[in-house]
C-alpha positions as CSV (number, residue, x, y, z in Angstrom):
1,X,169.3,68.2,37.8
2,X,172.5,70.1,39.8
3,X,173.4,67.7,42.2
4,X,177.0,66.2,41.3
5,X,177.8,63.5,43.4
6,X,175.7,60.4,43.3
7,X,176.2,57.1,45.4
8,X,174.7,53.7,44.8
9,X,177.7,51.7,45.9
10,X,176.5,48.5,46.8
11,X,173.0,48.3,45.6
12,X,170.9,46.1,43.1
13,X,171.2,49.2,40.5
14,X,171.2,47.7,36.8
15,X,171.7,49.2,33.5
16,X,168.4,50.8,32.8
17,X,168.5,52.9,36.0
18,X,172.2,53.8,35.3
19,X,171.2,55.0,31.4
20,X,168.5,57.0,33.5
21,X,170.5,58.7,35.5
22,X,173.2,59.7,33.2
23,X,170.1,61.2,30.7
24,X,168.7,63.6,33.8
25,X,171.7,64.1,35.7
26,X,174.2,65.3,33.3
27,X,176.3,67.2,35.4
28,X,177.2,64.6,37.5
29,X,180.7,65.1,38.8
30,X,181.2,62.2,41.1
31,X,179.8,58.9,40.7
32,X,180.3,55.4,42.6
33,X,178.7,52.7,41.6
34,X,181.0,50.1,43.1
35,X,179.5,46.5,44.4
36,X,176.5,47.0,41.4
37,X,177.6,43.6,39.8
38,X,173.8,44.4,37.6
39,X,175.8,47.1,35.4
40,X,177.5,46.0,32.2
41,X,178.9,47.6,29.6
42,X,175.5,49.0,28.7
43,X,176.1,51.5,31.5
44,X,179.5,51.7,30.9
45,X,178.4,53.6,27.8
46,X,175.5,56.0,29.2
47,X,178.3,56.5,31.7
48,X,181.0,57.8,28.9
49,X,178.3,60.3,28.1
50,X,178.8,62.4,31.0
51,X,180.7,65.3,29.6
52,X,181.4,66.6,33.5
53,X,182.6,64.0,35.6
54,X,185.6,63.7,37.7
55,X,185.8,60.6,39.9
56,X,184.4,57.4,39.3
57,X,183.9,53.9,41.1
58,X,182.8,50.7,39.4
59,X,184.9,48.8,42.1
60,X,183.0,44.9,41.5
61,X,181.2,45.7,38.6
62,X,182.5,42.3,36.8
63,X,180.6,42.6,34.0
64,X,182.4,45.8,32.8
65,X,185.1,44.7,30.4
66,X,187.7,46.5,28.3
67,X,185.1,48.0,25.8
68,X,183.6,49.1,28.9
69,X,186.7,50.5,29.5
70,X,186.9,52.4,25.8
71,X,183.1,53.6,26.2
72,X,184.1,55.4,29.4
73,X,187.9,57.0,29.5
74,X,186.9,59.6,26.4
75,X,185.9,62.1,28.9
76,X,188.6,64.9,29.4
77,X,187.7,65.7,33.0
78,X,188.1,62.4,34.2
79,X,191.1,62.3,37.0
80,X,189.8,58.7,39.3
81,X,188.7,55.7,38.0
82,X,188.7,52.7,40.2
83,X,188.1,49.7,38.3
84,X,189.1,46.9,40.9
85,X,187.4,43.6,40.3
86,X,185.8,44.8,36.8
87,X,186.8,41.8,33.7
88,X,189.5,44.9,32.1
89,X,193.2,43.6,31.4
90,X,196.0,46.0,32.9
91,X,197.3,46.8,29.6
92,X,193.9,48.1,28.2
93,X,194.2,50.5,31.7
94,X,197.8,51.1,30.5
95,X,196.6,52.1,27.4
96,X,194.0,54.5,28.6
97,X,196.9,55.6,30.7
98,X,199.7,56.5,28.3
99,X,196.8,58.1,26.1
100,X,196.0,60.7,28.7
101,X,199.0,62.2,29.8
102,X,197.7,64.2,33.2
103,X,197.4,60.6,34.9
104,X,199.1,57.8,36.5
105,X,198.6,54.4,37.2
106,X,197.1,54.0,41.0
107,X,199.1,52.3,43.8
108,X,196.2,50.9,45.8
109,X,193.6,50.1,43.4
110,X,193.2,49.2,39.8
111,X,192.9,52.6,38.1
112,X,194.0,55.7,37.4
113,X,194.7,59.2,39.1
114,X,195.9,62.6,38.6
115,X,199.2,63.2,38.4
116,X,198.6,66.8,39.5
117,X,196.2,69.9,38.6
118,X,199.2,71.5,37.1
119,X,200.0,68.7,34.8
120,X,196.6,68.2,33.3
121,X,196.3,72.1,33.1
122,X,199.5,71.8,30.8
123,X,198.5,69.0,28.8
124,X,194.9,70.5,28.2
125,X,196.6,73.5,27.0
126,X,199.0,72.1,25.0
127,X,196.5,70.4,23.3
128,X,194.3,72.9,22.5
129,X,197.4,75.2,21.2
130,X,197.7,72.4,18.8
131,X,194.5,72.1,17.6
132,X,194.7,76.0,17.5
133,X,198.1,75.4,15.1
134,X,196.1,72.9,13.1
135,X,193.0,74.9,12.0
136,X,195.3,78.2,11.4
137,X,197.3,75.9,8.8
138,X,193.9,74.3,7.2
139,X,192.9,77.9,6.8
140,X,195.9,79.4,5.4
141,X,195.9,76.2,3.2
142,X,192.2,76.8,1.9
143,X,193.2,80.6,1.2
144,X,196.4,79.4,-1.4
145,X,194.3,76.9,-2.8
146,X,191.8,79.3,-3.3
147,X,194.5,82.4,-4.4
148,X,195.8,79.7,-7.0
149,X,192.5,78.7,-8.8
């Protein structure tokens, strides 16, 4: 499905409808599911699937914890999370935080932004230079091994 912003802030939305919607609409960009105290970690995790998305709101999901937290943050593209009222400690967010260097701590909610599209275009490309760097080496590596047998 193509549409990329979903809203069901505020509704009785639990973790089967949330694994639903992450398995048909997997290009979702934007998604707020804020005031859905029904979602746990369980969605937290069909959530962390969704290779695309940008902005997300679980803003009184209480039953999202810190491995919530883990499931979710793994996605590249991700430059909002509000995570207000969830059951996550500020140094798990810090955590998530120092691990992805295009984003800061937010000032008026408990989460994180972009710093700015220039800084995560950097650090994207940095990082891909270096796993360019690190494959070059393993394959020049592989060729002397296999010169020397």
């Amino acid at each position: 499905m193509s549409t990329s912003y979903l809203r069901h802030a505020g509704t009785s939305i639990g973790d089967y409808a949330v694994e639903n919607i992450c398995q048909v609409m997997t290009g979702l960009i934007h998604l707020n599911l804020s005031q859905c105290g029904s979602i746990t970690n369980r969605s937290a995790k069909s959530i962390g699937m969704l290779a695309q998305l940008e902005t997300l709101s679980l803003e009184g999901a209480t039953a999202i914890n810190d491995v919530g937290l883990g499931m979710i943050c793994n996605r590249p593209k991700l430059n909002l999370l509000n995570i207000t009222g969830c059951n996550i400690s500020r140094k798990s967010l810090m955590a998530v935080i120092e691990s992805l260097d295009y984003v800061c701590e937010a000032t008026h909610f408990l989460g994180f932004l972009i710093r700015s599209s220039d800084a995560k275009v950097s650090v994207l490309r940095n990082q891909a230079e270096e796993r360019l760097h690190r494959e070059k080496n393993q394959a020049v590596h592989k060729l002397q091994v296999s010169v020397s047998v």
